[in-house]
Backbone as a chain_set.jsonl record, in Angstrom:
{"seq": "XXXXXXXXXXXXXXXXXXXXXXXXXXXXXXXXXXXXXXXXXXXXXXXXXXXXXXXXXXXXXXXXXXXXXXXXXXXXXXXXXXXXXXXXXXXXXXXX", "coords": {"N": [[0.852, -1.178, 0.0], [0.284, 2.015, -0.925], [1.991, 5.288, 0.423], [-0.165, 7.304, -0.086], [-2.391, 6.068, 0.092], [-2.489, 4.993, 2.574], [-4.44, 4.136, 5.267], [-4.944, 5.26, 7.603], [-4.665, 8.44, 6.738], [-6.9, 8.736, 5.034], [-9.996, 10.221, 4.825], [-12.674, 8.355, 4.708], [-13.193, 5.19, 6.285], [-13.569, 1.405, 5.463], [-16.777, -0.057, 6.328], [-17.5, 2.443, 7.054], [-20.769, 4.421, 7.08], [-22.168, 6.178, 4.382], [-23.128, 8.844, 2.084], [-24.337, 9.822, -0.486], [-23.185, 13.008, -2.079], [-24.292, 13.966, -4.246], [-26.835, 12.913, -5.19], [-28.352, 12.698, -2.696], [-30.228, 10.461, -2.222], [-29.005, 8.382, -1.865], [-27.983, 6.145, -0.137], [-25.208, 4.732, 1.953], [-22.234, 1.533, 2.335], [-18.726, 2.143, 2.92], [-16.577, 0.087, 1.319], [-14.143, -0.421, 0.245], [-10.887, 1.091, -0.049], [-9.862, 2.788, -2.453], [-7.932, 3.832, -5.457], [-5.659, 7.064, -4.997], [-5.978, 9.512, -7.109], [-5.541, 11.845, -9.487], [-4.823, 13.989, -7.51], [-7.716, 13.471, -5.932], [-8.877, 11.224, -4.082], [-10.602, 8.028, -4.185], [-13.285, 5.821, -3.533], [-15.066, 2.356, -2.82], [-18.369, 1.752, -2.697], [-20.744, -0.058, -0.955], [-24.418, 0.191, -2.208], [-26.049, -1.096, -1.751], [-27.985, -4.017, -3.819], [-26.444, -5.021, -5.687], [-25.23, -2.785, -6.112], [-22.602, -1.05, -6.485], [-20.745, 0.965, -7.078], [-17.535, 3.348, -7.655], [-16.881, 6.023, -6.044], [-15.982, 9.353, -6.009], [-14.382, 11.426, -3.407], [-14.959, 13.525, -2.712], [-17.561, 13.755, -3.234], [-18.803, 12.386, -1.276], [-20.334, 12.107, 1.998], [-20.48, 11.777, 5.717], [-23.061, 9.83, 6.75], [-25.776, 10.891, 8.335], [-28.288, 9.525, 10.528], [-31.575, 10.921, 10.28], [-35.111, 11.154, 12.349], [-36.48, 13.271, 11.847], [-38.058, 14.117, 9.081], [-37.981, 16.93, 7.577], [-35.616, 18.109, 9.256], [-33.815, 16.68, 7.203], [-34.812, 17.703, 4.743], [-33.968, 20.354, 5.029], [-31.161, 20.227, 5.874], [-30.266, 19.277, 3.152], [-30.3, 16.285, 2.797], [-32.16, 15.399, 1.541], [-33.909, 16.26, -1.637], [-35.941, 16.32, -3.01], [-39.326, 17.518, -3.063], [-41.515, 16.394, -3.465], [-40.33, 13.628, -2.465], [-40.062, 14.352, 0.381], [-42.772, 14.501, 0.998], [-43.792, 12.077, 0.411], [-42.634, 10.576, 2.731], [-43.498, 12.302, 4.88], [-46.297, 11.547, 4.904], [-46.621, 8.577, 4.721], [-45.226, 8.202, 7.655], [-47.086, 9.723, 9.262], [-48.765, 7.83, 8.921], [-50.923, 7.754, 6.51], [-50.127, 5.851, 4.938], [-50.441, 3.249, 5.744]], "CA": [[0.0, 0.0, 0.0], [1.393, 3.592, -1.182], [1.114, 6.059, 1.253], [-1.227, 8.017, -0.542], [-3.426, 5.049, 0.098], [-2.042, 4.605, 3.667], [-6.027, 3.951, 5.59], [-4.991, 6.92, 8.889], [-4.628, 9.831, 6.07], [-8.538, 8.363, 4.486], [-11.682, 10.495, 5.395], [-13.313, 7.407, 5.301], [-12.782, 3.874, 6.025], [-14.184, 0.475, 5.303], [-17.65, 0.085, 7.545], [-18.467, 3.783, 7.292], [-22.074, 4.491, 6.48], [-22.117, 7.225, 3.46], [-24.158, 9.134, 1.448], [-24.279, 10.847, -1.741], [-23.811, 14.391, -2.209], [-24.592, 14.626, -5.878], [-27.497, 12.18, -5.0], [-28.461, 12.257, -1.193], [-31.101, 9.416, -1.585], [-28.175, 7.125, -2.506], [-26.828, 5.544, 1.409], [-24.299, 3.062, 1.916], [-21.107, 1.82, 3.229], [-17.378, 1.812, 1.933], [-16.28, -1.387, 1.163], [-12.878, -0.229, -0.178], [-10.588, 1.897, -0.599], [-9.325, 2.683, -3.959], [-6.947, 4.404, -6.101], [-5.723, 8.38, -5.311], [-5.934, 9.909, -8.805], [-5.045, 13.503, -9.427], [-5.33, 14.5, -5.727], [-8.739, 12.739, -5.311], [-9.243, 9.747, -3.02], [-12.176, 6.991, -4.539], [-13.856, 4.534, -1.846], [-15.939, 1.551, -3.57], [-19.361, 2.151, -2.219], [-22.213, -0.442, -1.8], [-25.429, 0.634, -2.503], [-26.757, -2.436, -1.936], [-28.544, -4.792, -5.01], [-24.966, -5.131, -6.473], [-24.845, -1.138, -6.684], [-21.076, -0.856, -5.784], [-19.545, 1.796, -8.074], [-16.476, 3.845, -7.251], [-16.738, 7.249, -5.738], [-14.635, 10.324, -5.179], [-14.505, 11.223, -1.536], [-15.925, 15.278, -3.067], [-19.026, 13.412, -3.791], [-19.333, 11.291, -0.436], [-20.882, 12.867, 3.265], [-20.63, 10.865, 6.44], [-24.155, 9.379, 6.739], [-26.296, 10.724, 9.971], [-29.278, 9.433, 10.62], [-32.376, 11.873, 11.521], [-36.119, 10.901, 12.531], [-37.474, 14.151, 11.224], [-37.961, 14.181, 7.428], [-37.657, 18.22, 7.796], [-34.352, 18.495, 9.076], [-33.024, 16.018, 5.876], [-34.945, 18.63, 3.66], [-33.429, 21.506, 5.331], [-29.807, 19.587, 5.326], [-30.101, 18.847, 1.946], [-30.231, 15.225, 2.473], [-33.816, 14.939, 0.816], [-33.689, 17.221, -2.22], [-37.038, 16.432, -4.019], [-40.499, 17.902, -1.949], [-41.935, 14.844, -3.511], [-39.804, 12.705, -1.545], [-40.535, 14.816, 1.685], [-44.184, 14.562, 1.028], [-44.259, 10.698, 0.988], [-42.132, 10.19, 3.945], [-44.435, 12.308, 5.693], [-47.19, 10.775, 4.919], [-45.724, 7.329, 5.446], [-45.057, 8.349, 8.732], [-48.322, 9.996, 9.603], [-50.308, 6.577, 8.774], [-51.48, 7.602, 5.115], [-50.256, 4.761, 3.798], [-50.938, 2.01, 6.075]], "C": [[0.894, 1.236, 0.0], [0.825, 4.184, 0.249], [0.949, 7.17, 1.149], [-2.799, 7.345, -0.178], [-3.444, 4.565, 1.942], [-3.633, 5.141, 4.612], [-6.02, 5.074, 6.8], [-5.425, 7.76, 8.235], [-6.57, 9.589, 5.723], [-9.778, 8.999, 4.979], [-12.642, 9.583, 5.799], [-12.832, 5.747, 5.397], [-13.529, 2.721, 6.276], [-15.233, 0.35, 6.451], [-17.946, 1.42, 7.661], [-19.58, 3.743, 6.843], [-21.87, 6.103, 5.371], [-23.132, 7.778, 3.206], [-23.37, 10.354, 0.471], [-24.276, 12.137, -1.965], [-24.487, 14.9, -3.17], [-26.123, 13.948, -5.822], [-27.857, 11.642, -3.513], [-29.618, 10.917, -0.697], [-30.065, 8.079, -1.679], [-27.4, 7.15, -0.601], [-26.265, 4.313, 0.929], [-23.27, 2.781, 2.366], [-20.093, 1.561, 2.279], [-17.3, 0.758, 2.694], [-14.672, -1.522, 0.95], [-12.177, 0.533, -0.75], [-9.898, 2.173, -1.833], [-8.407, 3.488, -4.267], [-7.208, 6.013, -5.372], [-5.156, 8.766, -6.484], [-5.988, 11.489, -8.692], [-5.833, 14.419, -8.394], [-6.954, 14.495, -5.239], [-8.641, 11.177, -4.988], [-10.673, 8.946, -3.289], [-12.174, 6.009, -3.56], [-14.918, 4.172, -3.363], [-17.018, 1.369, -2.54], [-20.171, 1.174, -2.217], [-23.424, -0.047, -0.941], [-26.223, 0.046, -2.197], [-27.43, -2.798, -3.518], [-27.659, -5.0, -5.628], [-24.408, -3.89, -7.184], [-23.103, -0.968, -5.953], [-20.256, -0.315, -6.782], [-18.268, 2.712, -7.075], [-16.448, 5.259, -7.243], [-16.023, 8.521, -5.62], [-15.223, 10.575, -4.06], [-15.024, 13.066, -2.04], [-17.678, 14.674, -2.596], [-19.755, 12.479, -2.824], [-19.018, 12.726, 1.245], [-20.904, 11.72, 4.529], [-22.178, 10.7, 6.688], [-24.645, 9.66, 8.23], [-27.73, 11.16, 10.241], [-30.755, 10.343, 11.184], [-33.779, 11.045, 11.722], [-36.739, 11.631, 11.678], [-37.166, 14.582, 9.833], [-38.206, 15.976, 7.142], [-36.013, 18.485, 8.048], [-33.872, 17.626, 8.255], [-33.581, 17.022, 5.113], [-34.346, 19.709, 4.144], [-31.702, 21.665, 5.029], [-29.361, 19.513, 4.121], [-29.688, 17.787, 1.64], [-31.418, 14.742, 1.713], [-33.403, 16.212, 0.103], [-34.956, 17.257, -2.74], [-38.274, 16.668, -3.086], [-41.601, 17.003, -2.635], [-41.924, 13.719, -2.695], [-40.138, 13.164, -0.182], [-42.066, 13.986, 2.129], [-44.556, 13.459, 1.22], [-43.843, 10.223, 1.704], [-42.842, 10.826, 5.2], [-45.036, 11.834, 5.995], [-47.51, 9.505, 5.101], [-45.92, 7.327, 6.978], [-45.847, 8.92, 9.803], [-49.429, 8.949, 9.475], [-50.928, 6.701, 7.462], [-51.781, 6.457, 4.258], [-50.273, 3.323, 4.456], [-52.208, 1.211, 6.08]], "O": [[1.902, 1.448, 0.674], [-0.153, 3.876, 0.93], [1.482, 8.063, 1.807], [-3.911, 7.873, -0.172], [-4.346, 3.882, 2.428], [-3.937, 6.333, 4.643], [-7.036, 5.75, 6.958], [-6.504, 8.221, 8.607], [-7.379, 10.354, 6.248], [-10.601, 8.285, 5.552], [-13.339, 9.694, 6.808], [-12.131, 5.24, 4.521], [-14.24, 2.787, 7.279], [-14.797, 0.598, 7.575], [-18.805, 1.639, 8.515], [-19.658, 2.886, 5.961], [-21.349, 7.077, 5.914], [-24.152, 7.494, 3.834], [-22.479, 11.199, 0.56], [-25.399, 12.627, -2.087], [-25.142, 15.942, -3.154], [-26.839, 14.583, -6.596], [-27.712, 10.472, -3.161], [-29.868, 10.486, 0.429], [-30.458, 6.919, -1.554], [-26.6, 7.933, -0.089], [-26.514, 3.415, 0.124], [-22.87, 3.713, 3.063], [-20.243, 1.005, 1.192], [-17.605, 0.431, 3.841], [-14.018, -2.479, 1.365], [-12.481, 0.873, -1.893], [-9.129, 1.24, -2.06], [-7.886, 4.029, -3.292], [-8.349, 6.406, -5.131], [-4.031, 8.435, -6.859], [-6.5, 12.125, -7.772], [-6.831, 15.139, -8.388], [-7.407, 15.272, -4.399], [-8.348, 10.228, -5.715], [-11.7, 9.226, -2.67], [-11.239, 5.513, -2.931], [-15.333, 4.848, -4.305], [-16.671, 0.841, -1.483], [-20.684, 1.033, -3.327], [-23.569, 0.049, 0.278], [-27.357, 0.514, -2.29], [-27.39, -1.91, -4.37], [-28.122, -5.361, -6.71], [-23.659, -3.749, -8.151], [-22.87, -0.753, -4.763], [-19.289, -0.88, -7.292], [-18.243, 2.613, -5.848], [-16.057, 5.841, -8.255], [-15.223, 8.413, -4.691], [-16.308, 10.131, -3.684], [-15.574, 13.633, -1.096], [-18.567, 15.129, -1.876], [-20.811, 11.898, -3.074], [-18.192, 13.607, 1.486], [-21.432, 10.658, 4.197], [-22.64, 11.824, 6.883], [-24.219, 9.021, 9.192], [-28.276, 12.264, 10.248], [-30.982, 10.415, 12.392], [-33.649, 9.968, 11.139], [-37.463, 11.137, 10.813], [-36.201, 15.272, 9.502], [-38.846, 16.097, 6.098], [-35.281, 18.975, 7.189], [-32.72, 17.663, 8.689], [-32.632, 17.529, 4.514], [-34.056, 20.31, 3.11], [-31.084, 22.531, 4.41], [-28.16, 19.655, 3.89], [-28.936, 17.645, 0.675], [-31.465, 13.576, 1.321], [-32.786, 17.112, 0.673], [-35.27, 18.412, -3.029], [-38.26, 15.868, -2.151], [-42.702, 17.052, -2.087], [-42.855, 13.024, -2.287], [-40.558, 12.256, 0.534], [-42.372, 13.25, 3.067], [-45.493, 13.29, 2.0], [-44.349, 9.112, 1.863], [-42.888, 10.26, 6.292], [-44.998, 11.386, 7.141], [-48.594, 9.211, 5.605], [-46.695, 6.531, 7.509], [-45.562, 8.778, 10.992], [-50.613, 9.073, 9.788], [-51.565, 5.697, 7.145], [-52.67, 6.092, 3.489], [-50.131, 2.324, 3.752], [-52.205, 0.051, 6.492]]}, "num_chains": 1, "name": "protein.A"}
């Protein structure tokens, strides 16, 4: 292992929970760390269902969990007021 790759220096490491910045409905955990390529650091991500593409670490947020589907839209972990609207409602009994 270079140490560019050396796992101390790493924002994140294997067993973190993630999430997408470019795509905040996308969670998941690094699996592995990967190549540093012109002074970005990629982690192999899964997504679960055999979603496990290869990230830059720009484009990845440590993952932290809330209850209230307000503060993720305020965060800008929920981006679509679509998606708000049926996690509300979900969660108000609508849809049981």
């Amino acid at each position: 292992m270079d140490e560019k790759n050396d796992i101390s220096e790493n924002k994140f490491k294997p067993g973190d929970e993630v999430q997408s910045v470019s795509d905040p409905s996308r969670i998941g955990v690094v699996v592995e760390i990967c190549e540093h390529h012109a002074g970005v650091q990629w982690y192999r991500v899964n997504f679960g269902a055999g979603d496990r593409p290869k990230m830059p670490e720009p484009d990845l947020r440590p993952f932290v969990p809330t209850d209230k589907p307000c503060d993720n839209l305020i965060s800008g972990k929920i981006q679509c007021l679509t998606t708000i609207a049926s996690i509300m409602a979900y969660k108000n009994g609508f849809w049981r």
